[in-house]
C-alpha positions as CSV (number, residue, x, y, z in Angstrom):
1,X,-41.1,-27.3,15.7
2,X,-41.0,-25.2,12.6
3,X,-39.5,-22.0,12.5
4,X,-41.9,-19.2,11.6
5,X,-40.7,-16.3,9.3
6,X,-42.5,-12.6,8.9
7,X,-41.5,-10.6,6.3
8,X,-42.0,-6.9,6.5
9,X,-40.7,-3.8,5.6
10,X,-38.5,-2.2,8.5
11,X,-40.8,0.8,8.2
12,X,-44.0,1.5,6.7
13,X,-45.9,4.8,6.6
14,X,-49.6,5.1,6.6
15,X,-52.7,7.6,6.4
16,X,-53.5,11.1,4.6
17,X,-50.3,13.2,3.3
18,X,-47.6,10.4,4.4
19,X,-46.1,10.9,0.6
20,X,-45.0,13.7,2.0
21,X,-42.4,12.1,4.1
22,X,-40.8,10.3,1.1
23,X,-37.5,13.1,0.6
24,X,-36.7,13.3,4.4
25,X,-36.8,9.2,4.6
26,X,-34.7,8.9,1.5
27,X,-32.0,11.6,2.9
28,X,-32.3,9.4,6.3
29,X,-31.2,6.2,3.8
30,X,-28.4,8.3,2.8
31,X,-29.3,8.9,-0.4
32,X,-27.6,11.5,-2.9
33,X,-30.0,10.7,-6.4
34,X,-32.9,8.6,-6.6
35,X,-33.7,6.5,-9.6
36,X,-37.8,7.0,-10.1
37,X,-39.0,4.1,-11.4
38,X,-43.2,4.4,-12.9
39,X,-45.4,3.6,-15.1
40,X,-46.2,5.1,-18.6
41,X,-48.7,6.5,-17.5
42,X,-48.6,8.1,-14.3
43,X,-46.4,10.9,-15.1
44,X,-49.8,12.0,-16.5
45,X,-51.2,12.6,-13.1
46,X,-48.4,14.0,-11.8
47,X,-47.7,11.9,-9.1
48,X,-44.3,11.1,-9.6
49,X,-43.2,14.8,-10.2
50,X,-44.9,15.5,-6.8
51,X,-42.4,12.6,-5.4
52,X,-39.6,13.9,-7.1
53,X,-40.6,17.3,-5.9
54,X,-40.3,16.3,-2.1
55,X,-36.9,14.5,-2.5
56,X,-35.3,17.6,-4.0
57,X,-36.8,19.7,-1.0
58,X,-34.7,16.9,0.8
59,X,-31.5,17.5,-1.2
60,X,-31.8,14.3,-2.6
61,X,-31.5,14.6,-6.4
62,X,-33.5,12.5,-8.8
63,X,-34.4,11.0,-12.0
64,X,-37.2,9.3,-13.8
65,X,-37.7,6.2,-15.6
66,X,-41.1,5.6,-16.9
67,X,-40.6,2.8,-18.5
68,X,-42.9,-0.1,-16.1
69,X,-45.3,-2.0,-18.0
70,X,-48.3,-4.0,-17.0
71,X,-46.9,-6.9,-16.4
72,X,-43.1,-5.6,-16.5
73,X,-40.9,-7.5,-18.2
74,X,-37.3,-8.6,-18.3
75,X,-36.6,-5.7,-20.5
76,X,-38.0,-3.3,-18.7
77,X,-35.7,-4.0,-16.0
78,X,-32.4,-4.0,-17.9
79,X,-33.6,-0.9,-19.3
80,X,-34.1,0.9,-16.0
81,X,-30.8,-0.5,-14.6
82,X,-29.4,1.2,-17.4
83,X,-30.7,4.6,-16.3
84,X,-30.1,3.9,-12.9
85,X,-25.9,3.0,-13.2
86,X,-25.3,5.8,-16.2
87,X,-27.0,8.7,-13.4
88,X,-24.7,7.2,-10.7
89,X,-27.9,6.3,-8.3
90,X,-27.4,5.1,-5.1
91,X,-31.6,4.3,-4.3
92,X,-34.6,3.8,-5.9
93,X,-38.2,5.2,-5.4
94,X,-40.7,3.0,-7.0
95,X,-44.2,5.5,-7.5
96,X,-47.2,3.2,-8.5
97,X,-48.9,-0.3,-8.3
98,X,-47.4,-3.6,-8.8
99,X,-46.1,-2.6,-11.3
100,X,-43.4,-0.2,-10.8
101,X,-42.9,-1.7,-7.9
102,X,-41.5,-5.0,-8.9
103,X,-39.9,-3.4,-11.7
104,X,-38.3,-1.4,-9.7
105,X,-37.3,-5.1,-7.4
106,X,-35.7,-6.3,-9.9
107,X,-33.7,-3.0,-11.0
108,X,-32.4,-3.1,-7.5
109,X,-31.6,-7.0,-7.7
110,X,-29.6,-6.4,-10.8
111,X,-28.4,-3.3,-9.5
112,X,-27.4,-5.4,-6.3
113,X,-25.8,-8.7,-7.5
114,X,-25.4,-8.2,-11.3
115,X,-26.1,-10.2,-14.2
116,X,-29.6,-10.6,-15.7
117,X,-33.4,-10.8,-13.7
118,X,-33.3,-14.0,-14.9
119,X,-31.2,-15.4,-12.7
120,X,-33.3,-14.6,-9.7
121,X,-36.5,-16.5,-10.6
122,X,-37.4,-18.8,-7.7
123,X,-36.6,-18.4,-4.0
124,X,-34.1,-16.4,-2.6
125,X,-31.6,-16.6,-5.0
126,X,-29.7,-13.4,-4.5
127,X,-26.6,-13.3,-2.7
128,X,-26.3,-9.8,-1.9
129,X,-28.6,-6.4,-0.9
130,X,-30.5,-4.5,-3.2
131,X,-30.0,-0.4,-3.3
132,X,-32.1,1.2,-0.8
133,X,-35.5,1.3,-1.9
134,X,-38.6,3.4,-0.8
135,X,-41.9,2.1,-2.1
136,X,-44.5,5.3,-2.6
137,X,-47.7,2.8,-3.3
138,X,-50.7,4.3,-5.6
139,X,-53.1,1.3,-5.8
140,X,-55.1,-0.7,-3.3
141,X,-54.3,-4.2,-4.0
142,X,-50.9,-6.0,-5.3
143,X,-48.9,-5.1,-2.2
144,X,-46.5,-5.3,-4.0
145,X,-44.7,-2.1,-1.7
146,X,-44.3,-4.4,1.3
147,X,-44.0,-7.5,-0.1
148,X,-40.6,-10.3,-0.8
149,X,-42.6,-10.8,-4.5
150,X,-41.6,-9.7,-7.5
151,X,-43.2,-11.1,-10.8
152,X,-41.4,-10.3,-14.1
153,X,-41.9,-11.9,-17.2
154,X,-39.5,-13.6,-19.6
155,X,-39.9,-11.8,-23.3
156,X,-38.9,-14.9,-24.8
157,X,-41.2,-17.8,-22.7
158,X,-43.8,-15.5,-22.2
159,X,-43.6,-16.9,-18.7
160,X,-44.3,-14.7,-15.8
161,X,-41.3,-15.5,-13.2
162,X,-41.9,-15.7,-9.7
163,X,-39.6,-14.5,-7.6
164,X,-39.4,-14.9,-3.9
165,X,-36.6,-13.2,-2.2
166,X,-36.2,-11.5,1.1
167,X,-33.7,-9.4,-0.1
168,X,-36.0,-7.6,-2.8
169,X,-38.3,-6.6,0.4
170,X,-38.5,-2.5,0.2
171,X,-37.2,-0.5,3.4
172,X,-40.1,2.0,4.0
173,X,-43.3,1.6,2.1
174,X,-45.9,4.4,1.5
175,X,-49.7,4.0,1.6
176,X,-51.5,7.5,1.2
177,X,-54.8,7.4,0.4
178,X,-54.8,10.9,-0.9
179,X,-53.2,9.9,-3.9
180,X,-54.9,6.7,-4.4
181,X,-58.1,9.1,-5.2
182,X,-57.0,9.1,-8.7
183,X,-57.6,5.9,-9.2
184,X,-60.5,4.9,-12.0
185,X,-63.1,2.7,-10.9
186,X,-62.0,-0.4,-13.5
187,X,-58.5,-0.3,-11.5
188,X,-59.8,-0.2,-7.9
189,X,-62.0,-2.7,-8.7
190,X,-59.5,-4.8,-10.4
191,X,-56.7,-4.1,-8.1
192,X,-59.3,-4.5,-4.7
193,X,-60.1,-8.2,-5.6
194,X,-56.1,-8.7,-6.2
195,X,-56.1,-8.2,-2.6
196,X,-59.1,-10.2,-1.5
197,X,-57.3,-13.4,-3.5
198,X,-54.2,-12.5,-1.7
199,X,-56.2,-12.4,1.4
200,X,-57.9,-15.7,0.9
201,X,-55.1,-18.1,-0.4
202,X,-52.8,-17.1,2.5
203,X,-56.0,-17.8,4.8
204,X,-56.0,-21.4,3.2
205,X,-52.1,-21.7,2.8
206,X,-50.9,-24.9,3.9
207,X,-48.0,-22.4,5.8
208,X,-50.5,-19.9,7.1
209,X,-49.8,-19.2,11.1
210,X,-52.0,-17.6,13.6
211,X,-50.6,-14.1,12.9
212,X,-51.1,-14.3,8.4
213,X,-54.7,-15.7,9.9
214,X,-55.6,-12.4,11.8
215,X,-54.3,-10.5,9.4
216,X,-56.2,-12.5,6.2
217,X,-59.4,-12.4,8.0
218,X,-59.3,-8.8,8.7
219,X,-58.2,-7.4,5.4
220,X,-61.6,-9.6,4.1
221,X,-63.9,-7.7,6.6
222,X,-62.3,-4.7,4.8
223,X,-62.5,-5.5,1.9
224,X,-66.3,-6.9,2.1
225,X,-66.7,-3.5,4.0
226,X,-65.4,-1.0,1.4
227,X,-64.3,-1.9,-1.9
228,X,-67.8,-1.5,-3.7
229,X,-68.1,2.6,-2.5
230,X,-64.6,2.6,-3.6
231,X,-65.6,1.8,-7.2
232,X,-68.8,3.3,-6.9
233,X,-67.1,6.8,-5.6
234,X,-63.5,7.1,-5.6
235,X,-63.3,10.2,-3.5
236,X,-64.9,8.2,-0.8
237,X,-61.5,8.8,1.7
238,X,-63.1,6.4,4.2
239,X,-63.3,3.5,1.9
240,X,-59.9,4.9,0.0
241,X,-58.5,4.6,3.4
242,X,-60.5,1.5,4.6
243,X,-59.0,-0.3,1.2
244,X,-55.5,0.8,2.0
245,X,-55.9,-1.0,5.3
246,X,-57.2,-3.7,3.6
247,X,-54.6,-4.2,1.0
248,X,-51.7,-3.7,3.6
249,X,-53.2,-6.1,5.4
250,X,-53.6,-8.5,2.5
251,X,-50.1,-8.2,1.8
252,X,-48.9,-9.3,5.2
253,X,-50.8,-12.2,5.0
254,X,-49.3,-13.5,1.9
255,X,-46.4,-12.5,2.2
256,X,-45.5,-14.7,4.9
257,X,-47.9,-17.3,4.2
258,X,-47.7,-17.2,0.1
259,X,-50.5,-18.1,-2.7
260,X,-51.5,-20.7,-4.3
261,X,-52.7,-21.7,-7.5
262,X,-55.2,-18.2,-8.2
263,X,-51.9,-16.4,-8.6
264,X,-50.0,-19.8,-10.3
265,X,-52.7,-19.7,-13.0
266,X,-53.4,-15.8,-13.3
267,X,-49.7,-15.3,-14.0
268,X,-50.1,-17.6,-16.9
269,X,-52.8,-15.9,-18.7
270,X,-51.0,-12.3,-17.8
271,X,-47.8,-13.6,-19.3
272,X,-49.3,-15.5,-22.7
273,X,-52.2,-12.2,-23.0
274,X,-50.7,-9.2,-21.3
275,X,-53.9,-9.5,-19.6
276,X,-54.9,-7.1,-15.9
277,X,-53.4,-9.3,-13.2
278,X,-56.6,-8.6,-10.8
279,X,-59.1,-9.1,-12.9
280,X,-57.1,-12.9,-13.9
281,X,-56.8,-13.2,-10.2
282,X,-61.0,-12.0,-9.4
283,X,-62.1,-14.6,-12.7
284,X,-60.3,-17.7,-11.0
285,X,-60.6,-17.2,-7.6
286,X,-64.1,-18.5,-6.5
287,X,-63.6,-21.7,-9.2
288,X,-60.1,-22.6,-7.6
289,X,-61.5,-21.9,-4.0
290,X,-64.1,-24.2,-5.1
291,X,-61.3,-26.9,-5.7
292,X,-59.7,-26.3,-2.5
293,X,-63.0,-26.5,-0.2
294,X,-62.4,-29.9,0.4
295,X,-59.1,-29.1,2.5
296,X,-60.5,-27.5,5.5
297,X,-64.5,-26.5,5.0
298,X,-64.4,-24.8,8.3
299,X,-62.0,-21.9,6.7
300,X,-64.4,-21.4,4.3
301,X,-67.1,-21.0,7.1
302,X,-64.2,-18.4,9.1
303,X,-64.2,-16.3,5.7
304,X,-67.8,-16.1,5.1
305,X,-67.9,-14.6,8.7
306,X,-65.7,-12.3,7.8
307,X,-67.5,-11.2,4.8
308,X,-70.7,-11.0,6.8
309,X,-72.7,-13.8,5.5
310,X,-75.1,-15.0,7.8
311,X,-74.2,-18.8,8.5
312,X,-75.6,-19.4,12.0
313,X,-77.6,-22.7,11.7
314,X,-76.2,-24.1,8.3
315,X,-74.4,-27.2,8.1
316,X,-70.6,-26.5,7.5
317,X,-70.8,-27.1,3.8
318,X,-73.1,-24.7,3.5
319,X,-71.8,-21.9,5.4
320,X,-68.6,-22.5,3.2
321,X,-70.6,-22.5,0.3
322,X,-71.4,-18.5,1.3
323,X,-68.1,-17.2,1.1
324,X,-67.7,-18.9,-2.2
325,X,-71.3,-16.7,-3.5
326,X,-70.0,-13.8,-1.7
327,X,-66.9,-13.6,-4.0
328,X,-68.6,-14.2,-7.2
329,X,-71.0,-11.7,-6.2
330,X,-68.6,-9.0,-5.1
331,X,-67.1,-9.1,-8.3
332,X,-70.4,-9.3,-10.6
333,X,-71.3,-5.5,-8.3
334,X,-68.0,-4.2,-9.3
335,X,-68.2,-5.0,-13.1
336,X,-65.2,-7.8,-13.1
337,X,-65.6,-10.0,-16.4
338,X,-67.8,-12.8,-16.5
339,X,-65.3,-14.8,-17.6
340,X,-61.6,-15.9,-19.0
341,X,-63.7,-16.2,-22.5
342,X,-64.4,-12.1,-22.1
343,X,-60.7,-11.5,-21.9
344,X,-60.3,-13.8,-25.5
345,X,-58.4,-16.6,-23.5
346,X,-57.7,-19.5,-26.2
347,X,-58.3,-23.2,-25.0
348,X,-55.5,-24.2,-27.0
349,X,-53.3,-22.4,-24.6
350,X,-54.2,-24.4,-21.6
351,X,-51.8,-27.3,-21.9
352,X,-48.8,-25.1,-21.9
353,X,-50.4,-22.6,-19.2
354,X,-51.7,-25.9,-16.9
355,X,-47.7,-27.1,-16.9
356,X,-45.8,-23.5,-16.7
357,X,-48.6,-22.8,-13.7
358,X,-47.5,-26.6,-12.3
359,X,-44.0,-24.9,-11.7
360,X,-44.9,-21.5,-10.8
361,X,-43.7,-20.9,-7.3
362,X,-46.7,-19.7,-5.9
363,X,-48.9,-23.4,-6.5
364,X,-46.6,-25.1,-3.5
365,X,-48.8,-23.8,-0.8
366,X,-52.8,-24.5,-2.1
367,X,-54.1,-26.5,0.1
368,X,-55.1,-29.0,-2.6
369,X,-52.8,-30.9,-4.7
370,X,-53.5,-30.7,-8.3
371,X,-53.2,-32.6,-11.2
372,X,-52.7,-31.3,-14.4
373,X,-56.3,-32.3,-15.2
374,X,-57.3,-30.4,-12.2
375,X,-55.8,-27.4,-13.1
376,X,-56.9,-27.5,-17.1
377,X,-60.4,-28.3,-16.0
378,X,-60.2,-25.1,-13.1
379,X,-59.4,-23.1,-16.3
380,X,-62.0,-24.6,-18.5
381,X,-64.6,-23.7,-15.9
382,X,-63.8,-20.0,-15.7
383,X,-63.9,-20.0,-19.3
């Protein structure tokens, strides 16, 4: 019998005003001075002086690096490890989406073990703990807060790394849906179908398990449920909050069950074009789900449910053949590109895409092996 692993945060905090709660946890971690790690951006909202505001009513003393690009990079991470040893930090508070949060994973890593981010791409390659880190979340879809992944790319391959490691897992995460008001409607759209594909590759995982099942199938009902009146009215706080759910829920799911080749391919085009990681993920998802129907039809049929799509009295195929409409319609109501062509994706990039997406960590567990072919034509056809 195989031995079934669930990754999780130790504690996770959820519903209106929990950012609050971020100081008193981080004293409770023992901390003395937090590094901040966010985007370039965000500061402008003022969300991570509010976070910096409720560790120093803590006692816990701070500082900010703002330094997190889309699609962070190995240099962002040395830089931020730089702030982070010459302020003598003991933790670090990640405010923000994917973003800052795996940059802020691989500050710790370094942080933790030494030597460069490099050296941690693959699965669990770390020898030794991170810093204590709190994750305070302000997106609805990577996961990235609760989740063993961190994706950071190589300045010199252009190659998004993938890695996998337990120990980069945060100790508390933070989902308020307060703050995730602020979000436009091009990002909850783009980061909500980020967590539908994470949803529906670890539904089809060839390692999914009764428990990544429940909570795969429930975070689509969700996300079927509320992510087009989040986009269409962002201060909506029952589909802010409904998408929270969703995209927790998401994360659970692949987190212990993985990906497969939406996120194998997507991190491709985001490392070659610096290009949104949802909206790569919401372009290929229904054309490599469309590969993958073949392994287990009646999945297809379980999602579609999900999504309410009617299916009683179609033949399996076509039942499946709903959820696949469903997802290409969901994103044509939220204004996702057409296509990979929108995004000015070159064909002449796919050979070295369709081989760097071959090794990318996430491509073990689709439930259909590919060929090279396969995956060149899957790219073709979202063109």
């Amino acid at each position: 019998m195989s031995v079934m692993e669930f990754f999780m945060p130790t504690v996770n905090l959820m519903g209106a005003g929990c950012v609050k709660e971020v100081g008193n946890r981080a004293k409770e971690l023992g901390a003395k001075k937090a590094l901040i790690v966010t985007d370039p951006d965000l500061p402008k909202v003022g969300i991570p002086g509010e976070v910096e505001g409720y560790l120093k009513d803590a006692g816990v003393d701070s500082v900010t690096y703002a330094g997190a690009l889309p699609n962070p990079t190995d240099k962002n991470v040395h830089d931020g490890f730089d702030v982070y040893k010459k302020e003598n930090c003991d933790m670090i508070v990640s405010v923000g989406g994917g973003s800052s949060h795996d940059c802020a994973k691989g500050i710790g890593l370094v942080a933790g073990n030494g030597g460069s981010v490099r050296d941690f791409e693959g699965i669990n390659q770390s020898t030794k703990p991170m810093p204590p880190m709190i994750a305070v979340n302000t997106t609805s879809g990577t996961a990235s807060e609760i989740t063993r992944f961190c994706i950071i790319t190589n300045t010199d391959t252009k190659v998004k790394m993938a890695i996998v490691d337990w120990r980069t897992t945060p100790n508390i995460s933070v989902n308020d849906p307060m703050v995730m008001m602020k979000m436009p409607p091009g990002l909850t759209a783009a980061t909500g179908m980020d967590a539908l594909t994470h949803a529906v590759e670890a539904y089809v995982s060839t390692i999914a398990t009764p428990v990544t099942d429940a909570c795969a199938l429930k975070a689509i009902e969700l996300i079927f449920k509320y992510l087009r009146t989040a986009v269409a009215n962002g201060n909506n706080f029952e589909a802010r909050d409904g998408m929270t759910y969703a995209q927790l829920l998401a994360g659970m799911a692949f987190n212990n069950a993985s990906l497969g080749y939406v996120h194998a391919m997507a991190h491709q085009l985001g490392g070659f074009y610096d290009l949104p990681h949802g909206v790569c993920n919401a372009i290929l998802l229904p054309h490599v789900q469309r590969f993958n129907l073949i392994s287990n039809p009646q999945r297809f049929v379980d999602m579609a449910k999900a999504m309410g799509e009617p299916v009683e009295g179609l033949s399996v195929r076509a039942a499946a053949e709903k959820a696949l409409d469903a997802i290409a319609l969901l994103s044509k109501d939220i204004s996702i590109p057409a296509g990979l062509a929108d995004l000015d994706v070159k064909e002449k990039d796919f050979d070295v895409m369709v081989e760097n997406a071959m090794k990318d960590a996430c491509s073990f567990t689709n439930p259909v092996v590919a060929r090279p072919e396969d995956v060149k034509n899957i790219f073709q056809n979202a063109m």
